[in-house]
C-alpha positions in Angstrom: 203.0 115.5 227.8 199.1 115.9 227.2 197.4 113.4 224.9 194.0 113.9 223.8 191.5 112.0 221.9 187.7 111.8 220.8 185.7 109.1 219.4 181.9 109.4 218.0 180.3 106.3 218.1 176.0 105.9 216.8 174.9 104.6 219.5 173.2 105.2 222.9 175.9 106.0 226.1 174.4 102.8 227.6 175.6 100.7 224.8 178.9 102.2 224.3 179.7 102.0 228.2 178.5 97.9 227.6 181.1 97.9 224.9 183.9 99.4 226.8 183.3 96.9 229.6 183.3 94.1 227.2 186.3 91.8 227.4 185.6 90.8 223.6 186.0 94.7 222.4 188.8 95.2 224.9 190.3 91.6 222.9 189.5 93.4 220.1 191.6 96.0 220.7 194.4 93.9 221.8 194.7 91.6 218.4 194.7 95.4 216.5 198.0 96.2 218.0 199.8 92.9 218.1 199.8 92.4 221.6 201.5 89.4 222.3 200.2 88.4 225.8 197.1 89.4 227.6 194.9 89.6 230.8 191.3 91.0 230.1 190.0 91.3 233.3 186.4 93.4 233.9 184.7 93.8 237.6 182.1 95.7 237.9 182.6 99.4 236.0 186.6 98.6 235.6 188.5 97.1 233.4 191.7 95.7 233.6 194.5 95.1 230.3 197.4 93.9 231.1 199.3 93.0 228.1 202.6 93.1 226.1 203.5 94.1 222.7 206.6 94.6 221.4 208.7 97.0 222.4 209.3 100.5 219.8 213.1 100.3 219.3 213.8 103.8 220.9 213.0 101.9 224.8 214.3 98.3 223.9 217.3 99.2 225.7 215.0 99.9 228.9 212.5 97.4 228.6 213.7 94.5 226.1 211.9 93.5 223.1 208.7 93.2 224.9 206.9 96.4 226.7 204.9 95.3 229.2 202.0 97.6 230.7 198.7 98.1 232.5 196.0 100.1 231.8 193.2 100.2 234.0 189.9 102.1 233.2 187.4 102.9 236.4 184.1 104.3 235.1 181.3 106.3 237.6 178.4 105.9 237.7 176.2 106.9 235.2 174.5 110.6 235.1 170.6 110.8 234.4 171.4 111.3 230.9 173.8 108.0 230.7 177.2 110.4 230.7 179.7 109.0 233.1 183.1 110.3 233.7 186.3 107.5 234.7 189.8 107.5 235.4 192.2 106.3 233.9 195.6 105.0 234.6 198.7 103.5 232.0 201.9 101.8 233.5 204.7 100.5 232.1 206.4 97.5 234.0 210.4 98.5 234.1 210.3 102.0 232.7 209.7 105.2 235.6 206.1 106.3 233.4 203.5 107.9 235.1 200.4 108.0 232.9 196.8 109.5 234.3 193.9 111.0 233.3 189.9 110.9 232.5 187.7 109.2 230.3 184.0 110.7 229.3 181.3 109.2 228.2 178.6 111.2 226.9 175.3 111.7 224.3 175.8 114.7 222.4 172.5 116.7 220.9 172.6 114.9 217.4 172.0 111.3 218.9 175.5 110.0 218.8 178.3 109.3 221.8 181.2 110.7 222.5 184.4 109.1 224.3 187.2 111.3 225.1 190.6 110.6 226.8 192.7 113.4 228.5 195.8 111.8 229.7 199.4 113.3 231.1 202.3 111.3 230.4 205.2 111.7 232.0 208.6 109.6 231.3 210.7 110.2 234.4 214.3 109.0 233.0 216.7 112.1 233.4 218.0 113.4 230.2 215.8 111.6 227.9 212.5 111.1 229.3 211.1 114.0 227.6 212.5 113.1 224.2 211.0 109.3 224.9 207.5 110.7 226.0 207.1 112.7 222.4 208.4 109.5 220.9 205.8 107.7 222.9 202.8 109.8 222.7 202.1 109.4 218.6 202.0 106.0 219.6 199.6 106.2 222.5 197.7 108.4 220.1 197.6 106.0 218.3 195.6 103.6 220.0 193.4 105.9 221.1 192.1 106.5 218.0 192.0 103.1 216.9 189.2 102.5 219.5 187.0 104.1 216.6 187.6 101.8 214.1 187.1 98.8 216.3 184.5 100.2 218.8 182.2 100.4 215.3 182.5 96.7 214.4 182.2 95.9 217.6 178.6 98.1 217.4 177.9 96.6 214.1 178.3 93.3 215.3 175.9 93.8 218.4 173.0 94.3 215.6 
């Protein structure tokens, strides 16, 4: 299943790529959703989440009441214009997911940045993974988008 999602932030591509490498935002992000226990780790242009949250009822039977999972971003370089392009990877500890795609990074022509995720999910449980992956991916969507709310705070904060 594709997920898609695009964030505008008013800022420079410089200071949004800072804020996505910053364990406070990625914290941030973490305390929005509940997560119950966390690693933030950030070296060099990656950055590392492990976490766990509890689990959406439909999977509890899979995973228990906590879902564990990784997501790990790896950002390029930056472009002469401060774009960069990443990768980036989801996985959930006990449950067969394989989640993969890109993240960009870019200035667009009125001044702002623009983030946007492309990501495949796929749930490989026979029977019901493709039920669990469009039960999942509102939820994945989810935080995604949230990355707006707290990514301008975050900004806001940074004066």
């Amino acid at each position: 299943m594709e997920i898609n999602s695009r964030q505008t932030y008013t800022a420079s591509p410089d200071q949004v790529f800072s804020m996505m490498t910053d364990p406070a935002y990625l914290n941030a992000l973490c305390d929005r959703f509940g997560v119950t226990e966390r690693t933030v780790t950030v070296e060099g242009n990656t950055s590392t989440v492990r976490m766990a949250m509890p689990a959406p009822s439909q999977v509890q039977k899979f995973v228990g009441a906590s879902m564990p999972m990784t997501q790990v971003i790896t950002w390029g370089e930056p472009a002469a214009d401060g774009s960069r392009t990443g990768t980036l990877t989801m996985n959930v500890e006990k449950m067969p997911v394989d989640a993969r795609g890109t993240a960009t990074l870019r200035s667009t022509p009125s001044g702002t940045t623009e983030v946007t995720y492309q990501m495949d999910m796929n749930v490989k449980i026979p029977l019901v993974g493709k039920k669990l992956e469009k039960e999942a991916a509102p939820m994945v969507q989810k935080v995604f988008d949230a990355q707006q709310s707290v990514g301008e705070q975050y900004l806001s904060q940074q004066g």
